[in-house]
C-alpha positions, 0 to 999 in steps of 0.5 A: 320574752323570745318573741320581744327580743325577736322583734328588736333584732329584725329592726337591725336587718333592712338593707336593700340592695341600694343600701346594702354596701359594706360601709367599713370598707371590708370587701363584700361577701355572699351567701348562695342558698339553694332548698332542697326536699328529699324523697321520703325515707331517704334523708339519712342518705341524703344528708350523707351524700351532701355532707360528702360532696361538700367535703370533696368540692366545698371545704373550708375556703373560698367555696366552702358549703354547708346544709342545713335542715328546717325544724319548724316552720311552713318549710319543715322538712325541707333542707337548705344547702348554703354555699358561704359566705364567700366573696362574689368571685367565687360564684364566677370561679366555682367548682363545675363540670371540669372538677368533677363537681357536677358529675358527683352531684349527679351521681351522688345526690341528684337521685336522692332528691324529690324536689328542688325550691328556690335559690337565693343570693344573700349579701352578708352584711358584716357591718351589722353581724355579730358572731360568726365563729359562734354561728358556725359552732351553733347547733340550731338558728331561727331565720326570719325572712322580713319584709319592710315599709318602703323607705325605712333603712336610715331608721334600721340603720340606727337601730343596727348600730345600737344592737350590734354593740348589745350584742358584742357586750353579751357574747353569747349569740350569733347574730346574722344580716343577710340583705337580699339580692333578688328582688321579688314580689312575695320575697323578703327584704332581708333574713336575721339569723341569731344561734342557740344550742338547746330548745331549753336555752331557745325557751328559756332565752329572756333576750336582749332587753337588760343589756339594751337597756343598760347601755341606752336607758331605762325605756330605751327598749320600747322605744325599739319596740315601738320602732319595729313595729312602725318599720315592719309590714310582715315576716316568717320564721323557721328554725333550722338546724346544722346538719353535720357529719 
């Protein structure tokens, strides 16, 4: 069920950063993410101050920022600010200490944090995306951080193209690639995020199976199966909810 239809949508994701180039011609778009663990009992605060500085200094635009909260997941707890996506310019251009932004950070939010986590550059990958409108109107998302066999993009890429139009004929979930840029060790290849607005809807969600299948054959959504699983070597999941005013 879940799990089936989880499977296939990583087979969508792999794009290293050799291969992560916006084929349509569109100009290239990132995402900066940065954790963040509140001290303990303050999180409301926290949550307010972010959301206030976020209106101050990233607005809808070409910084524009947003905050997200892990659920579940070995992060619970745990709180992802996002910046994006925007185009890579923007990280050269980016509010600082002239704007008043740092000043505010470290006045408003700085004493309200226990800890600070990793922070990354992800590429949105609009070629192989489905749904950021409704992304952006989403109450909750799950994130898998995947990481692949070497040398396998030409058979993700297939596959890409494939679930990208089941998506499109469903219309009902987000459906995000995000390749990563910095490389690491432990780190992911790449991240796939698709929207829901329940946990009953997230339970109850049969997947993608049917619309493949109707599109592809009968069969057809084995053999992505099977293809997922000659692809992938691990991944991890968390869901994360929006955090809004």
């Amino acid at each position: 069920m879940r799990k089936y239809m989880i499977m296939v949508l990583i087979s969508l994701c792999f794009a290293l950063n050799s291969n992560a180039q916006q084929g349509s011609g569109s100009a290239a778009m990132v995402i900066e993410s940065q954790m963040m663990l509140p001290k303990r009992g303050m999180e409301d605060k926290f949550e307010a101050a972010i959301l206030a500085h976020n209106k101050k200094f990233h607005p809808d635009g070409p910084y524009v920022g947003g905050l997200r909260k892990i659920e579940y997941g070995p992060k619970a707890g745990w709180y992802v600010w996002v910046m994006g996506p925007v185009a890579y310019s923007s990280l050269d251009s980016r509010p600082a200490k002239g704007s008043g932004h740092d000043a505010d950070w470290s006045a408003t939010v700085e004493p309200l944090v226990q800890d600070y986590g990793g922070t990354g550059l992800w590429n949105y990958n609009s070629d192989l995306s489905y749904g950021w409108e409704l992304f952006k109107k989403a109450k909750h998302y799950e994130i898998w951080g995947v990481d692949l066999k070497p040398k396998q993009y030409y058979r993700f890429k297939a596959l890409c193209e494939k679930l990208k139009k089941v998506y499109e004929t469903l219309g009902t979930t987000a459906f995000i690639v995000l390749d990563n840029n910095l490389h690491s060790k432990d780190g992911p290849d790449v991240s796939l995020i698709w929207s829901f607005n329940s946990y009953d809807e997230w339970q109850k969600d049969p997947g993608p199976k049917a619309a493949y299948e109707k599109l592809y054959g009968a069969g057809s959504w084995q053999t992505a199966m099977d293809e997922w699983m000659d692809m992938i070597n691990s991944y991890d999941s968390e869901i994360r909810s929006m955090v809004t005013d």
